[in-house]
C-alpha positions in Angstrom: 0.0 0.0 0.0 1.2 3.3 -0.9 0.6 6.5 1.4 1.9 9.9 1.0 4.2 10.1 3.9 6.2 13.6 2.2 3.6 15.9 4.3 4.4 13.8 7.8 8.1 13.6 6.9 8.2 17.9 6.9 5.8 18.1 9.8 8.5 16.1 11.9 11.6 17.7 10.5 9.9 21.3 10.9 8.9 20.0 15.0 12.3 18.9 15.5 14.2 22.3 14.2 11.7 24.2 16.0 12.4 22.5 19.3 15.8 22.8 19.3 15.6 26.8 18.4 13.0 27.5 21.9 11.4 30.8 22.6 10.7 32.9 25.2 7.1 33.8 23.9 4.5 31.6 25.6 1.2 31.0 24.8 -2.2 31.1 27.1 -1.9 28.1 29.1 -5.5 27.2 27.6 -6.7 27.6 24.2 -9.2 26.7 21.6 -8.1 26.2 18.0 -10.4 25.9 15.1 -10.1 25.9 11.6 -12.0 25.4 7.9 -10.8 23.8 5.1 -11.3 23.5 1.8 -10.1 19.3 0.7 -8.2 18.2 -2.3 -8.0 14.6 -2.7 -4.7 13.2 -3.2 -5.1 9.8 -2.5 -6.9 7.0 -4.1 -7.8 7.3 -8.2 -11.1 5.5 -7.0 -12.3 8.2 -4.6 -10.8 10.6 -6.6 -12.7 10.2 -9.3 -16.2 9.5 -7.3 -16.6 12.7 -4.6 -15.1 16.1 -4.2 -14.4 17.6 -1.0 -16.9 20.7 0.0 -15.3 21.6 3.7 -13.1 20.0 6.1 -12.1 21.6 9.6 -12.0 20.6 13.4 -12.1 22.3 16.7 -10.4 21.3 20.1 -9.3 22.5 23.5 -5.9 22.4 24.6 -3.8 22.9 27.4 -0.2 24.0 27.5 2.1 20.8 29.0 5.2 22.3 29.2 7.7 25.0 27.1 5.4 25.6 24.4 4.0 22.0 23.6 0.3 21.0 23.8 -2.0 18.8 24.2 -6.0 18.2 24.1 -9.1 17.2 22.8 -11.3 17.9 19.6 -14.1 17.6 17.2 -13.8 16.6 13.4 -16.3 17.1 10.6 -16.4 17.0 6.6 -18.6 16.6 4.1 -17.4 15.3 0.2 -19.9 15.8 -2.8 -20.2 13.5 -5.8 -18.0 14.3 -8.6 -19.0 15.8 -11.5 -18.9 12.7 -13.9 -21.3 12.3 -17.1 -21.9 8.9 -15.4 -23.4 10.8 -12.4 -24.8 13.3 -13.8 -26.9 11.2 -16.4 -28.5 9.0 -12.9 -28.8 12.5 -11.0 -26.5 10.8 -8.3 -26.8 13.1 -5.0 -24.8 11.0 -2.7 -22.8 13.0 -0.5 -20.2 11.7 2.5 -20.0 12.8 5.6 -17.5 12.7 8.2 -17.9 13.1 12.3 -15.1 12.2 14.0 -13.0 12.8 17.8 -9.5 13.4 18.3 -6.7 13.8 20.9 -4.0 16.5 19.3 -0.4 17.2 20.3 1.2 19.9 19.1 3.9 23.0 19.7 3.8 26.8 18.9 6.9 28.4 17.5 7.0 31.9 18.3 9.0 34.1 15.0 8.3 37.4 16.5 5.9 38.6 19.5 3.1 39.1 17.2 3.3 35.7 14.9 3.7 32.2 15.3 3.8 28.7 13.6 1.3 25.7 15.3 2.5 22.6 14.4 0.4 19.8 15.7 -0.7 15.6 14.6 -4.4 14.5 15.0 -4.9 11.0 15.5 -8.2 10.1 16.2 -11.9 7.8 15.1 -14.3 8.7 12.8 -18.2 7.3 12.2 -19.0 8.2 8.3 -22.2 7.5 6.3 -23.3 8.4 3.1 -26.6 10.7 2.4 -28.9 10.9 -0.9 -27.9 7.3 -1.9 -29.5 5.9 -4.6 -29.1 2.4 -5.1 -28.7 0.7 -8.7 -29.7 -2.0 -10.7 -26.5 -3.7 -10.3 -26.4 -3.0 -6.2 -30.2 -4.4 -5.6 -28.4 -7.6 -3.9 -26.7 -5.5 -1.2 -28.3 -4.4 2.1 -30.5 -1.3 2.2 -28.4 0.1 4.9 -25.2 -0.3 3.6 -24.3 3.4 3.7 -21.6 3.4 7.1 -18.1 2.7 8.2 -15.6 3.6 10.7 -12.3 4.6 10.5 -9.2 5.8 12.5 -7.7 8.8 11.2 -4.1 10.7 11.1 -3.8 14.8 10.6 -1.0 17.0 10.5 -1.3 20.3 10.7 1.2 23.7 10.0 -0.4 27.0 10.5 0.9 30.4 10.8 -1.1 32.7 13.0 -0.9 36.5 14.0 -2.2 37.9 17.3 -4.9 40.3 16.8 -6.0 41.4 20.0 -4.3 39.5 23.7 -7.2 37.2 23.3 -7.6 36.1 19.9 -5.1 35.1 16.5 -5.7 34.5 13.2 -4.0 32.4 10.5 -3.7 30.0 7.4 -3.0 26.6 7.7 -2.1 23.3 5.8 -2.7 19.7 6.8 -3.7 16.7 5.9 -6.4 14.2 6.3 -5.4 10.6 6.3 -8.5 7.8 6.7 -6.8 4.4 7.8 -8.7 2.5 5.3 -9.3 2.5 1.4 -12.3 3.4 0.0 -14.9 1.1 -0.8 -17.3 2.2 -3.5 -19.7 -0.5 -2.5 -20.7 1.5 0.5 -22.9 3.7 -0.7 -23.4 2.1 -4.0 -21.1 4.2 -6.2 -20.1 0.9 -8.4 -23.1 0.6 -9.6 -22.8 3.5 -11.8 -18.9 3.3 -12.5 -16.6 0.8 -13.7 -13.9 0.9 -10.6 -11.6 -2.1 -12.0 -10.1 0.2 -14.3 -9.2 2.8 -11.2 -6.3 2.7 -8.8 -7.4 2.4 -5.1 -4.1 1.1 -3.5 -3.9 3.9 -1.3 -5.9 5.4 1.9 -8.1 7.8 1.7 -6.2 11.3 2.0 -6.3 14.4 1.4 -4.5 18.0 1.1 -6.4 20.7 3.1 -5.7 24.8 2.2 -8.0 27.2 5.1 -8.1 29.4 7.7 -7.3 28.9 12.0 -8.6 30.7 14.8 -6.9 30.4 18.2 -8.7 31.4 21.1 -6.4 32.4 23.7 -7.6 31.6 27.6 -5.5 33.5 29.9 -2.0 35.6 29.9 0.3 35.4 27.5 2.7 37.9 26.2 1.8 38.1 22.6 1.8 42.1 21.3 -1.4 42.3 18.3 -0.8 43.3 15.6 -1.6 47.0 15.2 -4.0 46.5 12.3 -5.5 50.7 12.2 
């Protein structure tokens, strides 16, 4: 099996320089980091080629552990449209997936300056996903009516760069990327039955590239100056 590890392989080298630079800026002992993506899929041909990602992004709550590493807890939600395919569009295929998920995150903050920062942090975490608007074909009449579900464990990193805008609050862009521990099935949810998938590379997990914004709300002191934005 063949997953993108180029993204992971950064993350860690970027972690690792950053650590052994330090800073004297620290962050509010608590905060609450959200963010909203837009997904690319990178991984398998097959899923490639059946949905297209509409939004991807997660909050959690975190807690400083020591320096500037931390840890907590979070939320995870996406939601992937059919693609546009002739084969789709000629059945008026609406089937949509949907992603819920929990995670435990572990991450540092590497202060540039007093205003800015990078937020480097790895999700892992379980998802419960199920397809909506599924219509079932011809060819997929044999297969349970409630074969729209599966689980999966899951794998982000994350890079962000944020700015302080006010003591309490920072904004920024970030870059991860989603990894499902599991390849995608087109029989849940009945995609086969209106594409041929033996001609389609699935030997890779589901992944994808995510491009959006983060939002750090910061709980407590910290000695971040905002950036004076008049």
């Amino acid at each position: 099996m063949k997953v993108k590890f180029i993204f992971i392989f950064t993350f860690s080298l970027a972690v690792s320089v950053c650590v052994a630079q330090g800073s004297r800026i620290k962050n509010s002992k608590y905060t609450i980091r959200g963010n909203a993506n837009i997904p690319a899929i990178v991984g398998s041909q097959a899923f490639k080629e059946s949905f297209r990602g509409i939004y991807d992004g997660n909050i959690s709550f975190n807690t400083i552990l020591f320096s500037n590493f931390y840890a907590g807890v979070g939320y995870y939600n996406a939601l992937f449209n059919r693609a546009r395919r002739p084969e789709f569009d000629n059945a008026n295929l609406k089937t949509r997936l949907q992603m819920h998920g929990a995670f435990l995150k572990l991450g540092y903050d590497y202060f540039f300056s007093d205003k800015g920062y990078f937020s480097m942090a790895l999700n892992s975490g379980y998802s419960y996903n199920f397809y909506k608007g599924v219509s079932r074909s011809l060819a997929d009449t044999i297969l349970p009516a409630n074969n729209n579900t599966f689980n999966s464990l899951f794998l982000t990193p994350e890079l962000s760069v944020n700015f302080a805008t006010s003591s309490h609050l920072s904004f920024g862009i970030q870059l991860s990327q989603q990894i499902i521990i599991d390849r995608y099935n087109p029989r849940i949810g009945y995609m086969d039955g209106y594409l041929n998938y033996k001609k389609l590379k699935n030997n890779a997990y589901m992944n994808w590239f995510n491009l959006g914004f983060s939002c750090h709300v910061l709980l407590g002191k910290n000695n971040l100056k905002p950036l004076e934005l008049e």
